[in-house]
N, C-alpha and C positions, 0 to 999 in steps of 0.2 A: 844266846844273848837275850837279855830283857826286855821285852818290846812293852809298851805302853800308848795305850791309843786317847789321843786328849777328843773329846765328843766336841765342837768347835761352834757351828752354827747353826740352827733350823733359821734360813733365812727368808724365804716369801711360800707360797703355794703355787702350784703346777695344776694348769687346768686343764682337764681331760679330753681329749677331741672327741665329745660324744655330741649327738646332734640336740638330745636330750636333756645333757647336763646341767647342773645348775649351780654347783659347788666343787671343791678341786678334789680331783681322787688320788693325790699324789701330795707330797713336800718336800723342799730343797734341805738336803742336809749333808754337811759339812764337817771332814775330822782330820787330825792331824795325827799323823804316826811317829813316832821318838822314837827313841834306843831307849836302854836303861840309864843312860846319863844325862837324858831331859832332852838330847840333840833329835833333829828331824831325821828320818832315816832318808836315804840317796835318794833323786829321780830316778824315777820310771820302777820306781820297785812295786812289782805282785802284788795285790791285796786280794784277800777274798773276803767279805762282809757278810754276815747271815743278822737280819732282822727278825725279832719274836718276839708279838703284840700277843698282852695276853690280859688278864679281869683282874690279876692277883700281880704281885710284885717276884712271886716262885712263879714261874710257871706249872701248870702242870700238863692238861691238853692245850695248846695255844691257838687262838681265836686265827693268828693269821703269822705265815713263816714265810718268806723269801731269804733268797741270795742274791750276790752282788758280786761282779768281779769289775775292778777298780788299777788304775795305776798310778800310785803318788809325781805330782810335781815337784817342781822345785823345792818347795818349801815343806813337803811332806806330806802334800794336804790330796784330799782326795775326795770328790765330790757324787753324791749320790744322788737316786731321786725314791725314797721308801715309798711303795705304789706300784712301783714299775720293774720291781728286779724277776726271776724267777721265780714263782712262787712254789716252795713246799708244801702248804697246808693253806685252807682257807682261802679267801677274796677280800682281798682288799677293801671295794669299796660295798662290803655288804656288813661290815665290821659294826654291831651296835653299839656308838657310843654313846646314847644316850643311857644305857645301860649301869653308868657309871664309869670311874677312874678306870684308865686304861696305863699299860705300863708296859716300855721297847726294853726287850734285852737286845744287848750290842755285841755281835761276837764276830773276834777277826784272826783271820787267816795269812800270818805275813809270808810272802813267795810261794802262797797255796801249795801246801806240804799238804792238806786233806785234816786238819786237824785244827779248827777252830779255838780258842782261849776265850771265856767269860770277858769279858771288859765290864760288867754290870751292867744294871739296869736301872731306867731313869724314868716317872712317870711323865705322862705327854699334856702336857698342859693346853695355854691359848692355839699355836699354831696350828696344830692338828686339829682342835676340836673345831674349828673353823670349818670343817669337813662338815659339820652339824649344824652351821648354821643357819641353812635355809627351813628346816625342823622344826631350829629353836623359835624361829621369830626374829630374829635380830635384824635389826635395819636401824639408819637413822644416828646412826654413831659418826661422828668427825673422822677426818681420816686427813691424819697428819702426816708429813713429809722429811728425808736428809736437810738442814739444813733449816728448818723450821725456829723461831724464838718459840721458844714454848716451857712450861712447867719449869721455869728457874732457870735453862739453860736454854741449848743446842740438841736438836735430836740428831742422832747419828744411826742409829736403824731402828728400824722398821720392822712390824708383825702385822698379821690380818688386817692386808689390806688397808693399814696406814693406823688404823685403832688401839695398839701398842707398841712397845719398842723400848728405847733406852735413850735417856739426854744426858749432856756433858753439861759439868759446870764450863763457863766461862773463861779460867781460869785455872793453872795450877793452887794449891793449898800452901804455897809455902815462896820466901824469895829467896834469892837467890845464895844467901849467906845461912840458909837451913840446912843440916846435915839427918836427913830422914832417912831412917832405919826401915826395915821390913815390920817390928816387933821389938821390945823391949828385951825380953831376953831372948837370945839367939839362938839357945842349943835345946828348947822347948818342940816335940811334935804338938801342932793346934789341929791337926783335923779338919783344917781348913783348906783341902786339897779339891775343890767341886773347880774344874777347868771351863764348862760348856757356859754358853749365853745362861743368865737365872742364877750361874752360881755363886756371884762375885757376894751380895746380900749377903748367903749364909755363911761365907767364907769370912766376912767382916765381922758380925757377930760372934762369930766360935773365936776370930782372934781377938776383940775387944773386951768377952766376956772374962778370957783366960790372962792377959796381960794388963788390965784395967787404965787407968790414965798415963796419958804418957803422951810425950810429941813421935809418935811413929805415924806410919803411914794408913794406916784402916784407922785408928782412933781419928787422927786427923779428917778424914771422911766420914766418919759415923758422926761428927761433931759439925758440920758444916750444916749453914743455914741459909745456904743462899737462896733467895727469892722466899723464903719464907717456910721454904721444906726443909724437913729434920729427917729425909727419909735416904739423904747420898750414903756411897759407900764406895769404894775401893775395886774397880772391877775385875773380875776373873782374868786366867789369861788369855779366853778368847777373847769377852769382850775390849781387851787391851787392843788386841791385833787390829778387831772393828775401828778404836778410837785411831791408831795408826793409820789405817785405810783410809781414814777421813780427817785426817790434822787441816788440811785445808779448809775444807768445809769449817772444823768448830774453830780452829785458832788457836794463837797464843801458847802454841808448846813450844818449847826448848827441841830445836831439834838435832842437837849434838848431846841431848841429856838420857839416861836409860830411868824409865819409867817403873816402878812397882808397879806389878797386878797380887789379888790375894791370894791367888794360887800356891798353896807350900808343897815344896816338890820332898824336904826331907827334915829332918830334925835342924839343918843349921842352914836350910838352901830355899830358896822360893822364885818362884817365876817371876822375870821382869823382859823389858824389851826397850832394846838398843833404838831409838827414834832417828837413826843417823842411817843404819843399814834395815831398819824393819827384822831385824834379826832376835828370835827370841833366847832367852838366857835361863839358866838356872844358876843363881848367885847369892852370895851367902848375906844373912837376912840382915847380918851390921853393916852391908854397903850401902853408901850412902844413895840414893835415889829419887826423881820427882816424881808428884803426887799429882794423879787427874781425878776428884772424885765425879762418880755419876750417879745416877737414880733410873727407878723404873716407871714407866707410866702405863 
């Protein structure tokens, strides 16, 4: 069976119990395991995880190797802490990031059969580099909060220590008598398949560029101006799961209604989530659905 591992959340930083310490030598990180058919695979199933941080986006010797063994919940999902697994190669926290871009290969092991599958690699942006910032200098930044009026909307999470994250508009994009589509044409692959926090942006552009004006669901987002930003967009389908985890907090959603995120799981199917069961879907892209757009800060 086709397994498929969605990369889900880098969500705060893990601070090291050193007496010394001064920055986190660890990060929370968050993924969710499917079948081939977009579903979650069962509770309690095996995983085995191997992390490899490396200078180059190939690895070739890599700067820093661990493992991980993991058992999914309910919901598929399976929580890590990259810092803290078994290390194969390297240390952790001796890792030069100022060095420049740094980049995690993700490889997983379902029912540790000993035989790893590529899942790709992704470079490590704000959360991690956070590891550097007592080096860099940084100090003196705002540190915003769940729940916050801010930047046009709602912020719904959080990165480094409050100084980044994601806000919700206010609002759905549409009332109640709109029939929004995934995309204009339906049987189109857009390449817009990026699942993890970060990717939902790229995911709206590759669909906006390739399907041009139209009332669907990413144009509708890429086109919103609220508060005065032109920078929302249509979130992935983690960031969807985060916007669910927190409907309280931002408000105003439909919660008998299933939500679009940009994630394209195939030529005629795309990620969306059930706001009734928190249950996520793979559903074909002419179903009608509502629209949460957000933005990055």
């Amino acid at each position: 069976m086709k397994i498929r591992f969605i990369l889900l959340v880098v969500v705060s930083m893990v601070f090291a119990v050193v007496a010394d310490a001064q920055c986190p030598q660890a990060f929370n990180y968050q993924a969710i395991v499917r079948n081939g058919v977009g579903d979650p695979v069962p509770s309690n199933t095996q995983v085995g995880v191997r992390f490899t941080i490396d200078d180059s986006i190939n690895p070739g010797t890599p700067v820093y190797q661990e493992t991980f063994r993991a058992v999914t919940n309910q919901f598929g999902l399976v929580t890590l802490h990259p810092g803290t697994g078994t290390p194969v190669s390297g240390t952790f926290s001796t890792i030069n990031r100022a060095s420049g871009h740094k980049y995690m290969m993700v490889e997983i092991d379902v029912n540790e059969t000993g035989t790893y599958l590529n899942m790709g690699t992704e470079i490590q942006n704000s959360v991690p580099y956070a590891l550097y910032a007592d080096s860099a200098g940084k100090g003196g930044y705002p540190q915003h909060y769940i729940g916050q009026n801010y930047g046009g909307g709602i912020i719904f999470y959080v990165t480094d220590n409050g100084q980044h994250g994601l806000i919700a508009d206010s609002a759905d994009l549409h009332d109640t008598t709109d029939t929004i589509t995934w995309a204009n044409i339906d049987t189109t692959l857009l390449n817009a398949s990026l699942s993890g926090t970060g990717g939902g942006y790229t995911n709206t552009e590759r669909i906006v560029v390739n399907q041009g004006a139209g009332n669907y669901a990413a144009n509708l987002c890429a086109n919103d101006t609220t508060g005065g930003f032109g920078d929302w967009f249509l979130p992935s389908a983690t960031e969807l799961i985060i916007l669910y985890q927190q409907q309280q907090v931002i408000g105003n959603f439909n919660s008998s209604a299933t939500y679009w995120s940009s994630t394209e799981n195939a030529n005629t199917t795309a990620s969306a989530l059930n706001f009734s069961t928190g249950v996520s879907m793979s559903i074909p892209k002419a179903t009608a659905g509502n629209v949460r757009a957000i933005r990055a800060f």
